[in-house]
C-alpha positions as CSV (number, residue, x, y, z in Angstrom):
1,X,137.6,56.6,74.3
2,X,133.8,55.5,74.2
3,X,131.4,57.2,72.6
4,X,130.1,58.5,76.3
5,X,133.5,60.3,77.0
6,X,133.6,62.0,73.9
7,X,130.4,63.7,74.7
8,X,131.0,64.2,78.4
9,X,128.7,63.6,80.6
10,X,125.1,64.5,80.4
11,X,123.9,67.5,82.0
12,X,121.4,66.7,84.5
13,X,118.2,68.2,83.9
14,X,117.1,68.2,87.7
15,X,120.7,70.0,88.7
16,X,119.8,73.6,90.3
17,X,121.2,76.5,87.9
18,X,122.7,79.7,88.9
19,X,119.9,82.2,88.2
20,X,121.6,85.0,90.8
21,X,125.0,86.3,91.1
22,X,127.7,88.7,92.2
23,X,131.2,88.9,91.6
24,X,133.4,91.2,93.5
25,X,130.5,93.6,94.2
26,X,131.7,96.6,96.6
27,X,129.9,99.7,97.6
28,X,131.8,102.3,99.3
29,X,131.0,105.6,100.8
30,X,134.0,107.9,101.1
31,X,136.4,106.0,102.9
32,X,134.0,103.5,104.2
33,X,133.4,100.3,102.5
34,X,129.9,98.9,103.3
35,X,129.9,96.1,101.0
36,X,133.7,94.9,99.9
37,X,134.0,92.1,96.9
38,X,131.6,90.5,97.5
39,X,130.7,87.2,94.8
40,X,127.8,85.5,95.7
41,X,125.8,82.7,93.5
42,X,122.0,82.0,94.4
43,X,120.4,78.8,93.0
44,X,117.3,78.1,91.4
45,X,114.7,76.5,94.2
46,X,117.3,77.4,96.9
47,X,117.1,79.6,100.1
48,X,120.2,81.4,100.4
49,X,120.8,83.6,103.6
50,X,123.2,86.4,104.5
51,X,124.1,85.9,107.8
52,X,126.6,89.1,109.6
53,X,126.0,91.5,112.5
54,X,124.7,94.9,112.6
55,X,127.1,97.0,110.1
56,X,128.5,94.2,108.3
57,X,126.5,94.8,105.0
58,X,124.1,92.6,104.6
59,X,121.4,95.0,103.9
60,X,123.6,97.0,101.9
61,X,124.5,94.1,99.6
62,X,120.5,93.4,99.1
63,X,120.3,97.2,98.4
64,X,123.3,96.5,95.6
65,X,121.5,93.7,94.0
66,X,117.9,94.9,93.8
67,X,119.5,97.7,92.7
68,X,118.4,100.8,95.4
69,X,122.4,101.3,96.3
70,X,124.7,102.2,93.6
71,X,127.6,99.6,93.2
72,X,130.8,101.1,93.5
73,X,131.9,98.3,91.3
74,X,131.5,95.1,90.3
75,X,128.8,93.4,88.3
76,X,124.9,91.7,89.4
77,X,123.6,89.1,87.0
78,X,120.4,87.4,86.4
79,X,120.5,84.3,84.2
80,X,124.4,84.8,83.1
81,X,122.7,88.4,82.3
82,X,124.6,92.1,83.7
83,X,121.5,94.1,85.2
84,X,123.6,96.5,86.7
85,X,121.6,99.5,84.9
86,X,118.5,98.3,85.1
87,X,116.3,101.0,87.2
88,X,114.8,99.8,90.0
89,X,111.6,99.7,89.4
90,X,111.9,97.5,86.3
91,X,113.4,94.9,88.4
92,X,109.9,93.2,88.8
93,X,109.4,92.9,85.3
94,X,112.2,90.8,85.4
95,X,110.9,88.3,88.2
96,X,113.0,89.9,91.1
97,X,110.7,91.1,93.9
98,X,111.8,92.0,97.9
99,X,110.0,93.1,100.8
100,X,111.7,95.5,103.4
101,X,113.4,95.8,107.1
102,X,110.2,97.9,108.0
103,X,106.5,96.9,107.1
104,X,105.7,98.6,103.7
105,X,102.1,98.4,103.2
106,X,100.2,101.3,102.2
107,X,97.9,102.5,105.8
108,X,94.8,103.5,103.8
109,X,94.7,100.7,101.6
110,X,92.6,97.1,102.8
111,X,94.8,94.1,102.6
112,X,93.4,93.2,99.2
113,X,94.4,96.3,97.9
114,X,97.9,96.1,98.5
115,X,98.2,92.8,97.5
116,X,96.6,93.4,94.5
117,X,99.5,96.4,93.6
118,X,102.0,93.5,93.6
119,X,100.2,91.6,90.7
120,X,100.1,94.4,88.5
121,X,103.1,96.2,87.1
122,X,101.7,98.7,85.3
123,X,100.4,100.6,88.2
124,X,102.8,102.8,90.4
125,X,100.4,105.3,92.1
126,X,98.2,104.2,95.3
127,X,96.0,106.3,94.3
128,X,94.7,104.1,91.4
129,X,94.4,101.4,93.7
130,X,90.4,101.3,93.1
131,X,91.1,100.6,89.3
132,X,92.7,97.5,90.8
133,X,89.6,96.5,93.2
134,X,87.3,96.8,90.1
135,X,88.7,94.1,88.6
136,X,88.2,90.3,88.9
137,X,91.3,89.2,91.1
138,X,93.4,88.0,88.9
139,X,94.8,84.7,89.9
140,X,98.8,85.4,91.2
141,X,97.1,87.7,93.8
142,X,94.6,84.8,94.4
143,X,97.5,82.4,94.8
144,X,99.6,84.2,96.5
145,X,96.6,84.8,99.1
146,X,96.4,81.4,99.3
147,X,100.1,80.1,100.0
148,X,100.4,83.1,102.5
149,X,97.5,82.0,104.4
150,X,95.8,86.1,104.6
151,X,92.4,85.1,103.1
152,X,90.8,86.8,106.5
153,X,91.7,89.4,106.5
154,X,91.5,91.2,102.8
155,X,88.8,93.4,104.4
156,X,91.3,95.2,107.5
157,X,93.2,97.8,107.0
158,X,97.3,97.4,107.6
159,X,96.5,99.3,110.9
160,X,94.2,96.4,111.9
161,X,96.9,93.4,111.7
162,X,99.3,91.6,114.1
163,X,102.6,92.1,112.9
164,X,103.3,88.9,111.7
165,X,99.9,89.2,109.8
166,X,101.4,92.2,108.3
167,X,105.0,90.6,107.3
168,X,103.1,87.7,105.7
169,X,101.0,90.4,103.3
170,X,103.9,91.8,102.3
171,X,105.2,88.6,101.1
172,X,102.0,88.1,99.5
173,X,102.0,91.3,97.9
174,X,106.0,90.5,96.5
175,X,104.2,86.8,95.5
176,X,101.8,88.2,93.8
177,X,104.0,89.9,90.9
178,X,105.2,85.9,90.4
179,X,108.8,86.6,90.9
180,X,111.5,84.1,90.1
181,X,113.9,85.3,93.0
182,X,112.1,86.9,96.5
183,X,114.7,88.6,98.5
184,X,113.7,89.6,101.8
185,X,115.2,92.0,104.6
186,X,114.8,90.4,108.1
187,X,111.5,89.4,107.2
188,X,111.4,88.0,111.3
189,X,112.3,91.5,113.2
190,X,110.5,92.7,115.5
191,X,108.5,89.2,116.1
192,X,107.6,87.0,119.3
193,X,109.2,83.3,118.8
194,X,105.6,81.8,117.4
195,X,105.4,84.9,114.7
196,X,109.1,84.0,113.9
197,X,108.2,80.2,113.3
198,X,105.2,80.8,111.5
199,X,107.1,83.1,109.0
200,X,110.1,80.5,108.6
201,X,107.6,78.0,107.9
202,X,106.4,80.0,105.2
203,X,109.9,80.4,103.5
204,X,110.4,77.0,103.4
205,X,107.1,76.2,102.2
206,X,107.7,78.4,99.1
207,X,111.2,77.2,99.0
208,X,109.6,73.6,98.1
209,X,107.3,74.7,96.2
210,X,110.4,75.7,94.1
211,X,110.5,79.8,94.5
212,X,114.1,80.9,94.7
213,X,114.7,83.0,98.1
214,X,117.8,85.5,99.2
215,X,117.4,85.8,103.1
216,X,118.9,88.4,105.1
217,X,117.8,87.5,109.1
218,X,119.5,88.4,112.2
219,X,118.0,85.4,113.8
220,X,120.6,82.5,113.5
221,X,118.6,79.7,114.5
222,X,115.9,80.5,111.8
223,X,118.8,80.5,109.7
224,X,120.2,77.3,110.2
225,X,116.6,75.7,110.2
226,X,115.6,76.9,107.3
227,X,118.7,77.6,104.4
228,X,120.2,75.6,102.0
229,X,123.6,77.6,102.5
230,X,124.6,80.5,104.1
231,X,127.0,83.5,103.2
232,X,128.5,84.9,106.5
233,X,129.6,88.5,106.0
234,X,131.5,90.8,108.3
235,X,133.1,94.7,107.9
236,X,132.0,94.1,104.3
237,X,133.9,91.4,103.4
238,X,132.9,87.4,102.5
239,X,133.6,85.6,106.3
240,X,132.5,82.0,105.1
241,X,129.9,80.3,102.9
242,X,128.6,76.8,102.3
243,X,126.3,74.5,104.6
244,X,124.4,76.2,107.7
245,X,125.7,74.1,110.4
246,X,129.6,74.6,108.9
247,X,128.9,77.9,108.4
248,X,128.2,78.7,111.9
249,X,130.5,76.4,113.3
250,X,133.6,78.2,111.2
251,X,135.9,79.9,113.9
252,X,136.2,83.1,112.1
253,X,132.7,83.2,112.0
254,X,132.1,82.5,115.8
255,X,134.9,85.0,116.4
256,X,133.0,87.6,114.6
257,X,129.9,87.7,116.2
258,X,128.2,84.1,117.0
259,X,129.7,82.5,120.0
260,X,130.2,79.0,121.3
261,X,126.5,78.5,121.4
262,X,126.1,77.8,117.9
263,X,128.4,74.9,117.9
264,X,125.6,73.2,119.9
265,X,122.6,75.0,117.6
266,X,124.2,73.4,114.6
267,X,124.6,69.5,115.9
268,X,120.8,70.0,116.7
């Protein structure tokens, strides 16, 4: 034996590591099970979406992991590490921020403002939101204002913006706490086709910039185009997982809620 197989082989130092995971979470009300066993890994520098139908979990599951739904069992872990009683809103601290189905900025607040909420932890009340202006900007808000693209329109008021303007300051706003993992809840609902390509641009921007992403999108296209794998969920329970275009190309997965169509989406 050389002296190389003794040692094994080097680790590599470029690999991706595991910095997300699940194993057999489940959440069940009463006799229904939302979320059933569900194990789930999320890479670092990786997008990895949740792909299902209305009522298959997918939002439940994000709920699970950031914590918002209690698990019925089964264990979340950041960095090898079980989170499971962390309160919710310590999760940030901890470098795990989401944005919502529904837009979430605060009406009476200018763009800035809200942004600006995201960068500092140590505020929870809206209504110290003036402390924050005060300040200098400190420079995650000033980043994340910049790789968002919202630098016209700190001054308006949420009430004042497209919607896709308003999707990309929430992502901002999650950006600007620096997290290490940004889940987000159909972050393309509700959007025309160029809102829905500008925001999936976005994602994979950040995603080579190397910020870590959990995706849950009922668009499959956006999807495909812009995961590194995707977990396919249905009644609960894990359908399929692994490369976009197999993924969506898996029978029981077409039989659940995709169609032929995506056969051809996927060669594309």
């Amino acid at each position: 034996m050389t002296t190389t197989e003794r040692r094994g082989t080097a680790p590599d130092p470029a690999a991706p590591t595991t910095v997300l995971q699940t194993i057999d979470v489940a959440v069940h009300y009463g006799g229904i099970k939302a979320v059933d066993g569900i194990d789930m890994s999320l890479e670092t520098g990786r997008i990895l979406g949740i792909l299902g139908p209305n009522g298959s979990g997918k939002s439940t599951l994000l709920g699970a992991i950031t914590r918002l739904v209690p698990l019925t069992r089964g264990r979340v872990l950041l960095d090898g590490e079980d989170y499971g009683r962390t309160p919710p809103a310590r999760l940030a601290h901890r470098g795990i921020a989401r944005t919502f189905q529904t837009v979430r900025l605060l009406p009476d607040l200018p763009v800035l403002g809200n942004i600006q909420l995201g960068a500092d932890l140590r505020l929870d009340r809206a209504s110290r939101w003036r402390e924050l202006v005060r300040r200098s900007v400190p420079e995650s808000v000033t980043e994340a204002i910049e790789r968002t693209g919202v630098g016209d329109v700190l001054d308006l008021l949420p009430g004042e913006l497209s919607y896709g303007t308003a999707r990309r300051v929430e992502i901002a706003r999650a950006l600007a706490s620096r997290p290490r993992v940004l889940m987000l809840d159909e972050p393309t609902a509700g959007m025309n086709q160029p809102e829905r390509l500008e925001v999936a641009g976005l994602l994979r921007k950040l995603r080579d910039e190397g910020l870590t992403q959990l995706l849950v999108e009922h668009d499959v296209q956006m999807m495909v185009d812009t995961c590194d794998r995707l977990l396919a969920m249905n009644q609960g329970k894990h359908v399929a997982e692994g490369a976009p275009a197999d993924v969506v190309r898996d029978p029981a997965v077409q039989e659940a809620y995709l169609g032929k169509r995506w056969n051809r989406a996927a060669d594309q």
